[in-house]
C-alpha positions in Angstrom: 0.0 0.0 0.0 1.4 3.4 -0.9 2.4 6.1 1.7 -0.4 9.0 1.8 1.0 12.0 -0.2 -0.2 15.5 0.8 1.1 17.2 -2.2 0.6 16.8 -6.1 3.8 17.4 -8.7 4.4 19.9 -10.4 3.8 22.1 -7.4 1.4 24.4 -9.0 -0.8 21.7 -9.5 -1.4 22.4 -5.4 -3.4 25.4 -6.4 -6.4 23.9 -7.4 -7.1 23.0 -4.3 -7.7 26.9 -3.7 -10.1 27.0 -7.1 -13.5 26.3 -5.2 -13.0 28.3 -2.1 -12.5 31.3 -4.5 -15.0 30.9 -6.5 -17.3 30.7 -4.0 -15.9 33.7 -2.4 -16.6 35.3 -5.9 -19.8 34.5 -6.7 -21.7 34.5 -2.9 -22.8 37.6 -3.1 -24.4 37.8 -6.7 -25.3 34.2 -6.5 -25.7 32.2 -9.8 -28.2 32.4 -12.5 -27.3 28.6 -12.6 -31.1 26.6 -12.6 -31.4 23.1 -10.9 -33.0 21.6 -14.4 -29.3 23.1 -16.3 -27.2 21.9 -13.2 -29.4 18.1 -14.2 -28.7 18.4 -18.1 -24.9 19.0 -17.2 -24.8 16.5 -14.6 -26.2 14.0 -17.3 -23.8 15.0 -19.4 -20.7 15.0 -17.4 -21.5 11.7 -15.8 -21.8 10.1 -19.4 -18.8 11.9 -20.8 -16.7 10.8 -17.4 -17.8 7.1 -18.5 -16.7 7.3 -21.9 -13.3 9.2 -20.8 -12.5 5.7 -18.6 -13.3 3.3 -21.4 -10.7 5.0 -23.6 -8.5 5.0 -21.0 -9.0 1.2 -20.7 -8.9 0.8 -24.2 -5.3 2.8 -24.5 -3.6 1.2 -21.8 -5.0 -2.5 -23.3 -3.4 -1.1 -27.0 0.0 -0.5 -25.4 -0.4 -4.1 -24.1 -0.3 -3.6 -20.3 -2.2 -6.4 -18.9 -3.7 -6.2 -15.5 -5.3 -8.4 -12.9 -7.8 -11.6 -14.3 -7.1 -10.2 -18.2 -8.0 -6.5 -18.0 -5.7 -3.9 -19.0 -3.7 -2.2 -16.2 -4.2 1.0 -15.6 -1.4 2.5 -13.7 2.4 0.8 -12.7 4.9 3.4 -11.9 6.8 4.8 -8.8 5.7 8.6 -7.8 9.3 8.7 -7.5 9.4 8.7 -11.6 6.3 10.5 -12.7 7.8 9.9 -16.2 7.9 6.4 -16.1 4.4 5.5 -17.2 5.1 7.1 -20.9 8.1 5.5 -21.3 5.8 2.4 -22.0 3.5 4.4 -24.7 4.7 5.2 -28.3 5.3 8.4 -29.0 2.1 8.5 -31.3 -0.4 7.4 -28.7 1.2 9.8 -26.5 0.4 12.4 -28.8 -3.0 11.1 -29.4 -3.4 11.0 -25.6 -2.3 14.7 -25.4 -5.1 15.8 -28.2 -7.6 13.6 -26.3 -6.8 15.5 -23.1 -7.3 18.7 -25.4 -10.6 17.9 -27.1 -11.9 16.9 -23.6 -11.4 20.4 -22.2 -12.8 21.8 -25.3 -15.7 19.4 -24.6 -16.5 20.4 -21.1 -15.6 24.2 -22.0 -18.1 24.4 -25.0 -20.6 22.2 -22.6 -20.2 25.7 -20.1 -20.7 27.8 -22.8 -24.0 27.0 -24.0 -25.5 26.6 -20.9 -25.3 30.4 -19.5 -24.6 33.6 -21.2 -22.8 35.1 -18.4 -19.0 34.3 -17.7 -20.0 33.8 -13.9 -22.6 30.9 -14.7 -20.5 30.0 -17.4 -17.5 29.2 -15.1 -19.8 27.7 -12.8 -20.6 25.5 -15.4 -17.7 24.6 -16.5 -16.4 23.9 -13.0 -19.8 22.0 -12.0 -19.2 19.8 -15.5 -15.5 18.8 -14.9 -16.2 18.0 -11.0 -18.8 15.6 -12.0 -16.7 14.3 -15.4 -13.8 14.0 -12.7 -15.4 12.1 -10.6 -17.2 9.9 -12.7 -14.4 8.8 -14.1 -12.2 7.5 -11.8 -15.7 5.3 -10.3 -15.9 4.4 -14.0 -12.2 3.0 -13.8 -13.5 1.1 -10.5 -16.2 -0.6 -12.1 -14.5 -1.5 -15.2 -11.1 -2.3 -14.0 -10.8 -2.1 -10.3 -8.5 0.9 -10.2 -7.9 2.5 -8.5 -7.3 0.2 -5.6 -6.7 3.0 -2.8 -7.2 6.3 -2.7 -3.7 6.2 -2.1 -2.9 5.4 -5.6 -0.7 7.6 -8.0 -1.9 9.0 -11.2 -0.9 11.2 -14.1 -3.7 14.0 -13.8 -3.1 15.6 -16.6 -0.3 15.8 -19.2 -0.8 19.4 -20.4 1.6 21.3 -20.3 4.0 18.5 -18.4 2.7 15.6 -16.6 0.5 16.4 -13.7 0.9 14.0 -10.9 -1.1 12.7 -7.3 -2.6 10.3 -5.7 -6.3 9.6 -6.6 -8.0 11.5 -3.2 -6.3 14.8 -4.6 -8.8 15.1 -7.7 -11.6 13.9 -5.4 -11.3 16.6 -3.0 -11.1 19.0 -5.3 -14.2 18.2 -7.4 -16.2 17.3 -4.1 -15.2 20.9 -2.6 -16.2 22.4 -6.7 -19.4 20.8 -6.3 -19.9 21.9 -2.8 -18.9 25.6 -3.9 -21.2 25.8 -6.7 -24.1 23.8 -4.8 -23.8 26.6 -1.5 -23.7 29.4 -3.7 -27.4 31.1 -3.5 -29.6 30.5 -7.0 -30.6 34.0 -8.5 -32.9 32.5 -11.1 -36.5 33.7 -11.2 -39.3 31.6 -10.8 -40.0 31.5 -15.0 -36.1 30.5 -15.7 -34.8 27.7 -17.2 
């Protein structure tokens, strides 16, 4: 079992942790024109798109050849002492596809935002809401799929943008329970006829 890590690599990736406190901070007092039924329709989306993000992930790691436990493709085998590791295993054009995946999926949730209020307040809130839930999602799409991660304990590369992002799994877990709890708290200043 790995040794609990209280800090992600590189060390700006720490910062997020600050993302939902501040936005909440921002947006208390003005509330959120931010509805229950579009907070559902992104949910549904998220959730689905979180799914989807895991099965390529399973399908990647299974192209490379990594097996994992009874047949199914492993999902993660590297020391946090070598964040680097992990891609040495990938060829370089997988990597890059991996990179453009990790692209498109911003571009995803940030277009998702983008419809769904006309204000950059609600439209952050949307975006944050959408990659909380996507977030989430995944990593309990993973579990069901694979059975990783095993711990919360476990390392992962977060991200690969601009250099590999790297933590254990409970650092993207608090962060997207503390987004959601952000946007949830903040006060709704839709009118009885919104959407």
């Amino acid at each position: 079992m790995e040794k609990f890590q209280a800090f992600a690599h590189p060390w700006w990736v720490n910062l997020l942790m600050i993302v939902p406190a501040a936005a909440f901070f921002l947006w208390r007092r003005k509330g959120l024109e931010f509805t229950p039924q579009k907070k559902l329709i992104i949910t549904a989306f998220a959730l689905a798109f979180g799914f989807v993000e895991a099965a390529v992930v399973v399908y990647l790691r299974a192209a490379v050849g990594l097996p994992g436990a009874n047949g199914a493709p492993e999902i993660r085998r590297f020391s946090a002492a070598d964040p680097q590791s992990p891609l040495t295993g990938f060829p370089p054009s997988l990597l890059t596809i991996e990179v453009l995946r990790e692209a498109a999926t911003m571009l995803m949730l940030l277009c998702t935002a983008l419809l769904a209020a006309p204000r950059a307040r609600e439209r952050w809130a949307a975006f944050l809401w959408a990659f909380a839930i996507w977030d989430i999602t995944y990593y309990a799409g993973l579990w069901a799929t694979v059975r990783w991660p095993t711990s919360l304990k476990e390392t992962d590369i977060l991200f690969l943008i601009p250099v590999p992002w790297v933590a254990q799994v409970w650092y993207p877990l608090v962060v997207s329970v503390l987004t959601l709890l952000a946007v949830s708290l903040v006060k709704s200043t839709a009118g009885p006829g919104a959407e």
